[in-house]
N, C-alpha and C positions, 0 to 999 in steps of 0.2 A: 315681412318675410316670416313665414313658419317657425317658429323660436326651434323646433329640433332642426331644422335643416342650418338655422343661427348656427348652435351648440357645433354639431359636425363641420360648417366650414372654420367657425374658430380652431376648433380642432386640426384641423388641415392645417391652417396656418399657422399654427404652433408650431408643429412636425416640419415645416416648411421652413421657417425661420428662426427656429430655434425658442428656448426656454427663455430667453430676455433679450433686452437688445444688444447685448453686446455679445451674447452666444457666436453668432457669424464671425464676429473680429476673433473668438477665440478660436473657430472653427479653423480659418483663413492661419494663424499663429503658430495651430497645430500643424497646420501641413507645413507651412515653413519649415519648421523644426525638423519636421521628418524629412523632407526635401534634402535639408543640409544635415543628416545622419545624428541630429542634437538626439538621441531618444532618450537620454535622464530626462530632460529639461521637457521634450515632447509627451512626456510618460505623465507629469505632472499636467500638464493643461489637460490632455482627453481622459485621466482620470477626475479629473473637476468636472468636464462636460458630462460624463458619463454618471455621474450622482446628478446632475441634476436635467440631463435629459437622455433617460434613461431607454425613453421608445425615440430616440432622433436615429433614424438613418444613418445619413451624415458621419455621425458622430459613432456608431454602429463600424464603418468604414475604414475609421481613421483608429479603430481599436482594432481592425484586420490589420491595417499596417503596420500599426505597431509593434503584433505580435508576432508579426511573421518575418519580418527588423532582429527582434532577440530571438528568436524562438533555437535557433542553436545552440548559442552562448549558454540560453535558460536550461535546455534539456539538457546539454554538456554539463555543466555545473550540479542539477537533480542526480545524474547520473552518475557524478565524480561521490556528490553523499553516500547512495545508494551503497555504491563499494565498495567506501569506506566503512560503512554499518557492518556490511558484512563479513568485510576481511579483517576490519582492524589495522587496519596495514596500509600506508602511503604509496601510490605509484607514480615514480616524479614520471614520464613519459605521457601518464594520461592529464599529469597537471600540466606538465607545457602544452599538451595536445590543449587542454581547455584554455590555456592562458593566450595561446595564438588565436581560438577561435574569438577570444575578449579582444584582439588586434585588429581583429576585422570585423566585427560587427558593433563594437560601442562608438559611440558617439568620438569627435577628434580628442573634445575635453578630458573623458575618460580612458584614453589612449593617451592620450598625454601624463595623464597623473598616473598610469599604471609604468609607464617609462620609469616615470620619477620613483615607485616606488622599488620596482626593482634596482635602482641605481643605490637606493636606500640601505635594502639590505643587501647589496651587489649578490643578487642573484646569480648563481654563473649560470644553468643551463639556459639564461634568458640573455647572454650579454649578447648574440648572434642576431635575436629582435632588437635590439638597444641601438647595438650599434649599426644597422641597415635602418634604423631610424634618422640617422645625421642626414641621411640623402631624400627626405620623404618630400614631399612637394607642398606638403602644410606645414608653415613654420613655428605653428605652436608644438607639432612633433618635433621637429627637429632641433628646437628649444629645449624639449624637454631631455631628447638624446643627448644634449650639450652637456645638460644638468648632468646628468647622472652616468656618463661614462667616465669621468675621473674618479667616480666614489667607489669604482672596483679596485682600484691601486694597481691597474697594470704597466706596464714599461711602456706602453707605447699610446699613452693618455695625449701628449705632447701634440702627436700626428692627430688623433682623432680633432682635437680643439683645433690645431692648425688647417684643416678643412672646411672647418666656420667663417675664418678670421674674413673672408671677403664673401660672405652669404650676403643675398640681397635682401634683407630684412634686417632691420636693424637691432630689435626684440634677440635676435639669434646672435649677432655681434655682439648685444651687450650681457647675453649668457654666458656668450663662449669670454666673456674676458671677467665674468666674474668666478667662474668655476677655474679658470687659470690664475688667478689670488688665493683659491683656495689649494690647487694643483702646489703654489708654492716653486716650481720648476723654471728658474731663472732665463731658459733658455725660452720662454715663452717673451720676453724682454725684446729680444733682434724679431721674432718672428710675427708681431705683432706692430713693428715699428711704424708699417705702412696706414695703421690709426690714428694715424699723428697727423695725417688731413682729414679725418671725418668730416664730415659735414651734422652728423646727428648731435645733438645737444647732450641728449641723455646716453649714447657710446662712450662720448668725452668724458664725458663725469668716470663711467666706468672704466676706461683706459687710464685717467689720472690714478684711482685706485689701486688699480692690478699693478700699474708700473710704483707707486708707493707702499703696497705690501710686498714686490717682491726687493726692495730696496732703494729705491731711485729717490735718494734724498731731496733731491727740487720738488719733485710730486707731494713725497711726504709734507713740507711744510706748506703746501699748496692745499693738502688734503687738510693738513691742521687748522688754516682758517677757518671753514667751514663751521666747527665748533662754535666759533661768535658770529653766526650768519642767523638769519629770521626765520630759513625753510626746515622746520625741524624733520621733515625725511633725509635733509641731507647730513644735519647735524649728526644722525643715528648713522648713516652710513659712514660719515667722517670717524666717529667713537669706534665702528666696528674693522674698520681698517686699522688705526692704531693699534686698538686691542690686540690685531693678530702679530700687530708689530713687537708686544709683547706689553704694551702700554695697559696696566691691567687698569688701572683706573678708569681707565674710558668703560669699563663696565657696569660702572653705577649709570654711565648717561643713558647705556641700554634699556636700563632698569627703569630708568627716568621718562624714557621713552614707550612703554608697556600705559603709562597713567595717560599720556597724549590725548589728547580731544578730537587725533587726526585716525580716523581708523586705519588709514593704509601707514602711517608710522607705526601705530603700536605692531602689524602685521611683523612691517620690516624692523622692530627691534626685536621681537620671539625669534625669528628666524636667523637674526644673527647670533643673538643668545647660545644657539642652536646650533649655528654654524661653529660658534667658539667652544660649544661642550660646556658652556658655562655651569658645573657642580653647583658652583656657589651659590645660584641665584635659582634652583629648585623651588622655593619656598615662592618667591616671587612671579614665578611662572605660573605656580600652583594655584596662586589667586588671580590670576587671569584666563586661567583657563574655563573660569564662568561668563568672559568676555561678551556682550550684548553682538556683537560681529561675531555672524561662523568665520568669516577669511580670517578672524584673530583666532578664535578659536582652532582652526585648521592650524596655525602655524605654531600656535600656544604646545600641539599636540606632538608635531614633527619635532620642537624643541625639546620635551621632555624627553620621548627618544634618542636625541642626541645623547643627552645629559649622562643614562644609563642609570639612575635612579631609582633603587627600586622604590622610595618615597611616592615616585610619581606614578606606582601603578596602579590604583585607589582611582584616581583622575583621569586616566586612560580609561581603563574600564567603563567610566561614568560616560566620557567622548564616547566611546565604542557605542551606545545606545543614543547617542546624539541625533537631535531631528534633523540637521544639514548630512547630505549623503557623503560632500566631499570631506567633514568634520570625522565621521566614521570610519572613512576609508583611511586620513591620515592617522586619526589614534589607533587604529590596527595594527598598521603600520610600524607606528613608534612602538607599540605593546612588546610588538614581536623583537624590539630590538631589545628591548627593558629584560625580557624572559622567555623563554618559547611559550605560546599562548595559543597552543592547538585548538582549543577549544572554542575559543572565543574564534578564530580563522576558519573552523570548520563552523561554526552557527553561520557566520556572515555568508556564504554558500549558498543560502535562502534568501538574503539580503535584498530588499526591492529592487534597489540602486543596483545597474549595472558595475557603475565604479566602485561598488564596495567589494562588488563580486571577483570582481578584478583584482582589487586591494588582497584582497584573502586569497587570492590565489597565487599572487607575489610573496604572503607569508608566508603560507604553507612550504614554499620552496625555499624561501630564507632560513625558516626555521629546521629543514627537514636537511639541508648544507651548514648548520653550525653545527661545530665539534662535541659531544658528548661532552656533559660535564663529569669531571672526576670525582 
């Protein structure tokens, strides 16, 4: 064969099948993503393909979807800076306008964790998205609507969880009975009774809880075994149930549970930490907050914000520039509860990550609804 006409068919089949062999499976990965509305997660594969097949078609293709995917959300948000440059001036109307179009065009995950952070700093002009969240048809929304409808403290937290208690998903059952431990509202006890046939493993655990933090001394000392059991995630949920029972000692096992070999315990001891407002244990949190796991890190981050610390704003700050997007969004988040952190919520507004974009848009409104300080 002619070595130039060689050269040009390799060339074809370059362009044809991609930059290596596994280009295609990433090709095929990317569209999934986008199929099921994932675009952080989508954003990252065809930004990989695109550095390294830079003339691919294909790959050409799947950079029009993507953009055309955010491209509201993106221009909303450039546009929300833009006005802000100008006027100097907040306009909460055009941030819900932009937070709602983050409702609809990010990914489920990203929707989820914008839930959650508005439950965070109970955003009120967002509690009407929150709460037409309990009814969504994706149960990781509806999980997250669980989460963060009691952290507004309205009167009528009860009803909203009481519309969980028989969701066909189980993830959603054992939210709604962990945010009613935290609710603390006894009348959640009769309402709930009907979990006392689960059939879910991991509801049961959950329902033993909620019915032993809001009192129910058989549970309690049911929950107290646990401490000298083998599975140390449960040992840490055991410690954080006492805790709230007022058992402060169980604090240190949280503590204990931060050095864990198990990534998703050290997770679930930050978070309870976190849940308990644990002050004490700042310093502790502090040094995990360099945690090899972003999921530690994310929850390392939510904790410090519980706390109110301003020790911890130094380390928030640090997250805030974090390589994980969801690690970003959550130290935002915490930031904003730590101080008003305008600054840092209006840069994130450029933010690659949708979810951050999001995150900072749930600040901005947190921050711009707490009281003037005196």
């Amino acid at each position: 064969m002619n070595p130039v006409l060689a050269r040009c068919c390799l060339l074809l089949l370059t362009l044809s099948i991609g930059c290596s062999p596994d280009v295609a499976a990433q090709r095929k990965s990317a569209a999934r993503l986008l199929d099921a509305a994932k675009y952080d997660s989508a954003r990252n594969v065809v930004s990989a393909l695109s550095r390294r097949c830079p003339n691919d078609t294909s790959v050409l293709a799947l950079r029009v979807r993507l953009y055309s995917a955010e491209r509201r959300l993106r221009e909303a948000t450039d546009a929300l800076r833009r006005h802000d440059s100008l006027t100097g001036a907040r306009d909460s109307t055009m941030l819900m306008g932009v937070l709602e179009a983050a409702m609809k065009d990010a990914d489920v995950v990203c929707v989820a964790a914008t839930i959650r952070a508005c439950g965070e700093l109970a955003v009120a002009p967002a509690y009407a998205l929150v709460e037409s969240a309990l009814y969504d048809r994706n149960p990781m929304i509806r999980r997250a609507a669980v989460y963060a409808i009691p952290r507004y403290g309205r009167d009528d937290a009860v009803d909203a969880l009481a519309s969980s208690i028989l969701d066909d998903e189980p993830m959603v059952r054992g939210e709604m009975l962990k945010s009613a431990a935290r609710l603390g509202d006894k009348r959640m006890l009769d309402l709930t009774r009907v979990l006392q046939l689960e059939s879910n493993d991991g509801v049961i655990w959950y329902f033993i809880n909620m019915r032993a933090a809001l009192g129910d001394k058989q549970m309690r000392e049911q929950v107290r075994k646990e401490l000298g059991g083998e599975f140390q995630i449960l040992k840490v949920y055991a410690a954080a149930t006492l805790a709230r029972l007022g058992e402060v000692q169980q604090l240190q096992v949280l503590a204990e549970g931060l050095r864990s070999d198990e990534e998703c315990t050290r997770a679930t001891a930050a978070r309870a930490l976190g849940d308990l407002k644990a002050s004490d244990y700042v310093d502790t949190l502090l040094a995990a907050a360099a945690d090899k796991a972003e999921f530690v890190r994310e929850e390392v981050a939510y904790a410090l914000g519980e706390t109110g610390d301003a020790k911890a704003v130094p380390a928030l700050e640090r997250l805030v520039r974090d390589s994980a997007p969801y690690v970003r969004a959550s130290a935002l988040v915490a930031l904003a509860r730590v101080r008003p952190a305008e600054q840092a919520a209006s840069a994130a507004l450029a933010d690659s990550s949708l979810a951050v974009r999001a995150a900072a848009l749930a600040a901005l409104l947190g921050i711009q609804a707490r009281p003037a300080a005196k």
